[in-house]
PASEBA-1860 file (N, C-alpha, C; in nm, 3 decimals):
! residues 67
1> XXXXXXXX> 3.448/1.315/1.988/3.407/1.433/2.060/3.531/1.496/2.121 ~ 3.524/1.610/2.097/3.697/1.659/2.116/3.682/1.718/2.262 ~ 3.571/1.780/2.265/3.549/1.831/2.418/3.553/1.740/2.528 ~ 3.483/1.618/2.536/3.506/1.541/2.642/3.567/1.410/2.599 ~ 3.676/1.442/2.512/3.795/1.309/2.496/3.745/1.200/2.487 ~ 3.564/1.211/2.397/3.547/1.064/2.391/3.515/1.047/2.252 ~ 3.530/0.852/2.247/3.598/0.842/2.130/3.416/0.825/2.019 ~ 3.446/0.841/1.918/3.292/0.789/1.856/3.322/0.654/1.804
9> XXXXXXXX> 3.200/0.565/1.789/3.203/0.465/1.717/3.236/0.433/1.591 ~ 3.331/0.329/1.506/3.362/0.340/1.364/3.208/0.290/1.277 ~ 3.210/0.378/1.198/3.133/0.324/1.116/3.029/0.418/1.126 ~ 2.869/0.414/1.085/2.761/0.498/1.049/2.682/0.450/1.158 ~ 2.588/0.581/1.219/2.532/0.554/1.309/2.369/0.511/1.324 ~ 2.324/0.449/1.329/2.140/0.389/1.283/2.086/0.469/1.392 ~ 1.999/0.534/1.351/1.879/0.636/1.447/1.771/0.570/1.427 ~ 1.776/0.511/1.537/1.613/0.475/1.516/1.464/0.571/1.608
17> XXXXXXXX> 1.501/0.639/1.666/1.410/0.768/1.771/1.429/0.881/1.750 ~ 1.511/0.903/1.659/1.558/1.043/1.616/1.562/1.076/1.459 ~ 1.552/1.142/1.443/1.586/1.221/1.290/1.612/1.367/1.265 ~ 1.743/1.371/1.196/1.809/1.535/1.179/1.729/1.587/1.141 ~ 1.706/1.759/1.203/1.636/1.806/1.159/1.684/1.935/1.110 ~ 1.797/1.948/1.149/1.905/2.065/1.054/2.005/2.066/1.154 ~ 2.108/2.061/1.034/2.287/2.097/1.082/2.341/2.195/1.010 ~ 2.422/2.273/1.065/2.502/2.358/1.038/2.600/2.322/0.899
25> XXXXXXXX> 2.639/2.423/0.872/2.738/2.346/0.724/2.855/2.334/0.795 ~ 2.897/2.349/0.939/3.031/2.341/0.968/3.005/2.190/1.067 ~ 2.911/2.159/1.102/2.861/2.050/1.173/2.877/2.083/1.346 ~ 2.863/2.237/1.366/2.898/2.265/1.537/2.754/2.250/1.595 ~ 2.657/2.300/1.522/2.537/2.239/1.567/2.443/2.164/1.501 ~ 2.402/2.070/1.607/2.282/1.963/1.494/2.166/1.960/1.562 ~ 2.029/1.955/1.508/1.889/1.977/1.590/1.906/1.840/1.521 ~ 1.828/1.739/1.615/1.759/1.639/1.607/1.540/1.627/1.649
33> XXXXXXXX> 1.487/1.589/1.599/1.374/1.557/1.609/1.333/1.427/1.660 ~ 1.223/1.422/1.730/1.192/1.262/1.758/1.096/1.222/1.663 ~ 1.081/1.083/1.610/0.994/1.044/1.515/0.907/1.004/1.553 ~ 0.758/1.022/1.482/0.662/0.977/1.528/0.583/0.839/1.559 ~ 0.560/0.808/1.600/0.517/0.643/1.631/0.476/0.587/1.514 ~ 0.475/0.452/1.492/0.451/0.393/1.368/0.302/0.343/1.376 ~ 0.198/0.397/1.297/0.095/0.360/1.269/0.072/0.199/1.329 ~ 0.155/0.118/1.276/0.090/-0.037/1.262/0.147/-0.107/1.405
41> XXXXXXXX> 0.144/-0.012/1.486/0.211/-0.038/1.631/0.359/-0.132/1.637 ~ 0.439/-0.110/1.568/0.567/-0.163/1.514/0.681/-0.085/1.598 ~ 0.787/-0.125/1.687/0.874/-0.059/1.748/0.928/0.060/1.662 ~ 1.001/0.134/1.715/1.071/0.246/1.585/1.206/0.181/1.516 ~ 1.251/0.071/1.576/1.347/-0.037/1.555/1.289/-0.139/1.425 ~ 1.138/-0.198/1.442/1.111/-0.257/1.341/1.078/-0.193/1.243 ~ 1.033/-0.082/1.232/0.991/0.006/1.127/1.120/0.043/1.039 ~ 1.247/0.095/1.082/1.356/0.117/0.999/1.358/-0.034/0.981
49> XXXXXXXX> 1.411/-0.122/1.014/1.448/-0.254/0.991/1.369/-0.261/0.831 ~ 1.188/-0.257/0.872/1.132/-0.300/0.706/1.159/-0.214/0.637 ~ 1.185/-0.032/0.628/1.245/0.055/0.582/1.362/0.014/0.514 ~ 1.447/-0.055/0.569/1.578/-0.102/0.495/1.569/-0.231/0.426 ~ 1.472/-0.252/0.448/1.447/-0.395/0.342/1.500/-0.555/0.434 ~ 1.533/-0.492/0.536/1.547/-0.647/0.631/1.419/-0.672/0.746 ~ 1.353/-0.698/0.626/1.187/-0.732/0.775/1.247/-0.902/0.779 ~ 1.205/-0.917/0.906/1.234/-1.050/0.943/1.105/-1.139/0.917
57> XXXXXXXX> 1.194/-1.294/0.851/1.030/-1.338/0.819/1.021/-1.440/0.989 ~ 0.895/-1.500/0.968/0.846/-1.567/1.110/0.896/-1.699/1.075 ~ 0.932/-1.784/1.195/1.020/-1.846/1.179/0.901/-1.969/1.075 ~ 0.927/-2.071/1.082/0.831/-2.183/0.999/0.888/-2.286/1.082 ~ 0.813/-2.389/1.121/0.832/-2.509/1.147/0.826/-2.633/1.092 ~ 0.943/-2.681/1.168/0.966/-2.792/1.024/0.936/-2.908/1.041 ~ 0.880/-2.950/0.976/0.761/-3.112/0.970/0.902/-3.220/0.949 ~ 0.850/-3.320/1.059/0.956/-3.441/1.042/0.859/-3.549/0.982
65> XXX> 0.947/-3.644/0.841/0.808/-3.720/0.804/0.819/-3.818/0.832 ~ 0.856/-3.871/1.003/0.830/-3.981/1.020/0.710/-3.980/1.165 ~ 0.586/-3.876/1.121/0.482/-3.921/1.175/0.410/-4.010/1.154
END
């Protein structure tokens, strides 16, 4: 950000509450949108997560066989 001398983060940024909703071709202005809640009552965090193909599985517990 050149205006207030601060620095951005390296790398690509994950939106998870937001989504572009038009930028300029010079990139001076950007509208963002908020996204709508996820049907299956899923954070907006878990929803991209299964979106990207990393749904987390539940953990499993592990049987010791000297019951």
């Amino acid at each position: 950000d050149r205006v207030r001398g601060a620095k951005l983060p390296p790398g690509n940024l994950k939106l998870h509450t937001l989504e572009e909703a038009y930028t300029t071709d010079n990139w001076i202005v950007r509208i963002y949108k908020v996204k709508p809640l996820d049907n299956l009552g899923r954070t907006l965090q878990q929803a991209a997560a299964f979106g990207e193909g990393k749904k987390r599985r539940a953990k499993s517990k592990r049987r010791s066989g000297n019951n």
